[in-house]
N, C-alpha and C positions, 0 to 999 in steps of 0.2 A: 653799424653794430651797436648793441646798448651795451650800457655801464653799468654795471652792477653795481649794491650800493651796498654796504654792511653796515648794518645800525646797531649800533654795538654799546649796551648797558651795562655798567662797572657796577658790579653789585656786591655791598661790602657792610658789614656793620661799622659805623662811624666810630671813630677812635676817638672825636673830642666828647662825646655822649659817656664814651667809658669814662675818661678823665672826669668827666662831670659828675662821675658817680652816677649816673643811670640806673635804675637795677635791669634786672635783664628782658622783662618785657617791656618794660620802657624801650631798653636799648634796641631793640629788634623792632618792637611799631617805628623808632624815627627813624632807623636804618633804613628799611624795607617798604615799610607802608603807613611814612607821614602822612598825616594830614589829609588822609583823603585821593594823595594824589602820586602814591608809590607805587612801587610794582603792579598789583593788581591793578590799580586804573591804567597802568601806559600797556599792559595786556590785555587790557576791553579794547583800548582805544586802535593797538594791533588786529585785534581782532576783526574790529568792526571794518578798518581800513582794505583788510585781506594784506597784511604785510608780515613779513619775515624779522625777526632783529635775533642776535646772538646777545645772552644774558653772560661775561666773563664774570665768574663768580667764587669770591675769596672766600674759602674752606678754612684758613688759619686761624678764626675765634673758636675752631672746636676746639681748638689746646687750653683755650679758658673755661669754654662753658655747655662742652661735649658735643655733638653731632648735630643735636636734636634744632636747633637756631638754623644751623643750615642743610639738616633734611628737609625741614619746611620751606626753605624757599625754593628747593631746587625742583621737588614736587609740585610748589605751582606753577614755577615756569614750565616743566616738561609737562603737566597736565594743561596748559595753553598750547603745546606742541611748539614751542618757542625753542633755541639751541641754548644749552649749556658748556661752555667753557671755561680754562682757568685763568683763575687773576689771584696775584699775590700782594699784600703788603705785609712784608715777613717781621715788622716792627709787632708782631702779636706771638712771635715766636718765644719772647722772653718775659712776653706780659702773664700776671696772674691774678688773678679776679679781686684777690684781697689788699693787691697793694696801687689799687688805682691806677697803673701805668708807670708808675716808678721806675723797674726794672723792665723796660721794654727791649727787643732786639733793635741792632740797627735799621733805620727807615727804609732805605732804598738799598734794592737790590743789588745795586752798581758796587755798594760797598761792602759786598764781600767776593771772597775768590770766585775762581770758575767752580770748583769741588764742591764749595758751600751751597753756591745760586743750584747746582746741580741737586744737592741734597735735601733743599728746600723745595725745588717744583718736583721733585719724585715723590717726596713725604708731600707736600702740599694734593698731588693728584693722588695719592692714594685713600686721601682724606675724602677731595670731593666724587671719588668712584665710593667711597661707603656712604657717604649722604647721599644716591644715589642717580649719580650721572652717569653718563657712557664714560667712558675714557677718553679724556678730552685729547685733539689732533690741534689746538690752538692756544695760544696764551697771549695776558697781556700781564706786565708790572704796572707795580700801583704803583702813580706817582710817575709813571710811564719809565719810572729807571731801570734801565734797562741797556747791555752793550753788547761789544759781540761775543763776550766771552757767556751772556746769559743763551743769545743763538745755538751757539756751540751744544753747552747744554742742553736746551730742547732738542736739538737735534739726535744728541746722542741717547734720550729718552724716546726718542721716535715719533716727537711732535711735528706737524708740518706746517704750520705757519705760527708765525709772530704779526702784534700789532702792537708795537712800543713806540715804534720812531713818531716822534710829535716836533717836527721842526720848531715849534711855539717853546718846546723845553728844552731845548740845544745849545750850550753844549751839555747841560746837565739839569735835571736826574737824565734825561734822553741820550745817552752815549753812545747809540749806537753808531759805527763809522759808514754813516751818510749825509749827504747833503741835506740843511734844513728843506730846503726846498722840494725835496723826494716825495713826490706824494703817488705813486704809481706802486704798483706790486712788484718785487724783485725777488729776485734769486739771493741769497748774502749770507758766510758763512752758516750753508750748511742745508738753511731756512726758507720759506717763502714768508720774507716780510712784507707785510700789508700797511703800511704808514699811514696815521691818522692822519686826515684830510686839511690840508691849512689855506689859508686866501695870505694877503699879502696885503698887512695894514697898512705899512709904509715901506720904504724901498729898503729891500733889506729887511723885512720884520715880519712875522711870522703870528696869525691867530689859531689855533685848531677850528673845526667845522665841532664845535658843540653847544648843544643848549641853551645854556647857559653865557655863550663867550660871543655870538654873533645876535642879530636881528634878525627881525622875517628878511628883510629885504638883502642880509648877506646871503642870506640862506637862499632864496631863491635866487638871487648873481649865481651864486655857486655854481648851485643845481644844472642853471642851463649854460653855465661857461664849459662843464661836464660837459654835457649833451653837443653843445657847439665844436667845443675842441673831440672829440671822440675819445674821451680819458675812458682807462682801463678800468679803471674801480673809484670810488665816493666811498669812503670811511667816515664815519659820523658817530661821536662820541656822546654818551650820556650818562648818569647815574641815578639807581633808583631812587634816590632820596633829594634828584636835583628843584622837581617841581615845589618842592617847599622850600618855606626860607630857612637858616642855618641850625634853630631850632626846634624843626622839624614840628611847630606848634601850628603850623598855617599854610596855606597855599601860597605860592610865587606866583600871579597873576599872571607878569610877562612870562617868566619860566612855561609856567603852563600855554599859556597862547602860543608861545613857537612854537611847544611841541606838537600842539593841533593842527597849526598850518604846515608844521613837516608835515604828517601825516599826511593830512589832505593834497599836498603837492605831490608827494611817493605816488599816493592812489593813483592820483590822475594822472602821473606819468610811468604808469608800471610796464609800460611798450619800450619804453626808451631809458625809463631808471628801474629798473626790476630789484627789489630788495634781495638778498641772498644771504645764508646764512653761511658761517665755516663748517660748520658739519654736514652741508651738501656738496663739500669737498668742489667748487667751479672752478673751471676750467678757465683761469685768468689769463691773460694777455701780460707776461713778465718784461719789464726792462722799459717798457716806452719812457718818451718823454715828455710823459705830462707835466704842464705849468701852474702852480696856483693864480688864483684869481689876482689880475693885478689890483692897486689902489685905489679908492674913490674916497676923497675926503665927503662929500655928500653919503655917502654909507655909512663911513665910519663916526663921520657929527653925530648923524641921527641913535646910530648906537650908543654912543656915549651919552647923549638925551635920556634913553630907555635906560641906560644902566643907573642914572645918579634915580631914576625914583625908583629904581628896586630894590638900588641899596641903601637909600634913605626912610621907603615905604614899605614895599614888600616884607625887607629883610627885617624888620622891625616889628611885624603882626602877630598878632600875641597868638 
């Protein structure tokens, strides 16, 4: 049976750009399409692959700087035929344009009530149904905080899945009451939670499958530890503004590199790893018990290799 995979892009205007005083088209090209190598390019490079990815995408900078920020991105993703989902980070709840981030709401979701996280993804989706999405059936938290009292919530607004649990963020912002280890789709107050995908650095310790956090060559273990064990679903994490470095002034080389070789591996294995979005609502395999990837210090040296010149080179390119 193949494994679906959800490639799933957190699409958000960056909070440290506001603080930095950005103006607003600033702050929207390194949000959404730094450097050459944002949104729009990982939707050619979709294209060109024939793959599916779900765009989770935070509506909350309309309370600062109205709709218009994110009717345009939502229209390029559904003009790619790409999925639109929601994602919150409710910290823009209290922010306002004039005092730089000053007065921001609390970060993570986890720290407010169940009434509040409630009152936030209702107001948050009715924002991005007017920038003009469907009605989103999926969500994720920024910052992945998230518990079960946020479940409940989606729930009782009539979402049908979650993608929060990140064993990598456990026990916090990721609060939700599962196993770090949970990487398979469940049933869980209410919900079908979808857990971001994690390998297993060291015993006991937890990476996410994104971008940015692994190497080609975790990514491809991953991939085919998937295919070997017969795992239910592959969750794969990314953000539109991950391909550049921090100031959104330049391309991430490596950044960019994995994500051409995801791509190119999805292609070639679309028999056996089929990409799937949450708004074609699949038919998932709940409960199993899938394992993350165990440890390879040989994987993990090599990465930590690639990370010290990203973050010494890359993330420093003007």
């Amino acid at each position: 049976m193949p494994t679906p995979v959800f490639l799933t892009v957190d699409t958000e205007l960056v909070w440290r750009h506001f603080l930095d005083g950005a103006d607003e088209a600033t702050l929207f090209e390194r949000s959404f399409e730094p450097a050459g190598v944002g949104i729009s390019f990982q939707l050619a490079r979709l294209r060109e692959h024939g793959l599916k990815a779900t765009f989770f995408v935070d509506p909350m900078p309309a309370l600062v700087f109205g709709l218009d920020p994110i009717r345009r991105i939502v229209g390029t993703i559904l003009d790619a035929e790409q999925d639109v989902q929601l994602h919150i980070h409710p910290n823009w709840a209290g922010a306002q344009g004039r005092d730089r981030g000053k007065t921001p709401g609390r970060f993570e979701l986890v720290d407010y009530s169940r009434a509040e996280q409630q009152a936030l993804i209702e107001g948050a989706s009715a924002l991005l149904v007017a920038a003009g999405a469907p009605d989103p059936i999926a969500f994720r938290a920024g910052s992945f905080g998230a518990n079960d009292d946020t479940l409940a919530a989606l729930a009782a607004l009539g979402l049908r899945y979650d993608s929060s649990h990140n064993g990598a963020e456990v026990p916090w912002p990721s609060a939700i009451s599962l196993p770090p280890q949970q990487i398979s789709p469940i049933e869980h107050s209410g919900i079908v939670e979808v857990p971001v995908t994690v390998i297993e650095e060291r015993v006991g310790a937890y990476r996410n499958f994104q971008i940015c956090a692994l190497s080609v060559g975790e990514v491809r273990a991953a991939l085919d530890h998937a295919v070997a064990e017969r795992h239910a679903a592959v969750t794969i994490v990314s953000h539109g503004f991950e391909l550049a470095n921090r100031a959104g002034t330049g391309p991430n080389a490596i950044h960019v590199a994995r994500f051409e070789a995801l791509c190119g591996m999805l292609s070639d294995a679309r028999d056996t790893l089929p990409t799937v979005t949450f708004g074609d609502r699949p038919n998932l395999r709940l409960g199993a018990d899938d394992q993350p990837l165990s440890p390879s210090s040989l994987r993990t040296g090599w990465r930590q290799a690639e990370q010290l010149w990203s973050n010494f080179i890359a993330e420093r390119a003007a």
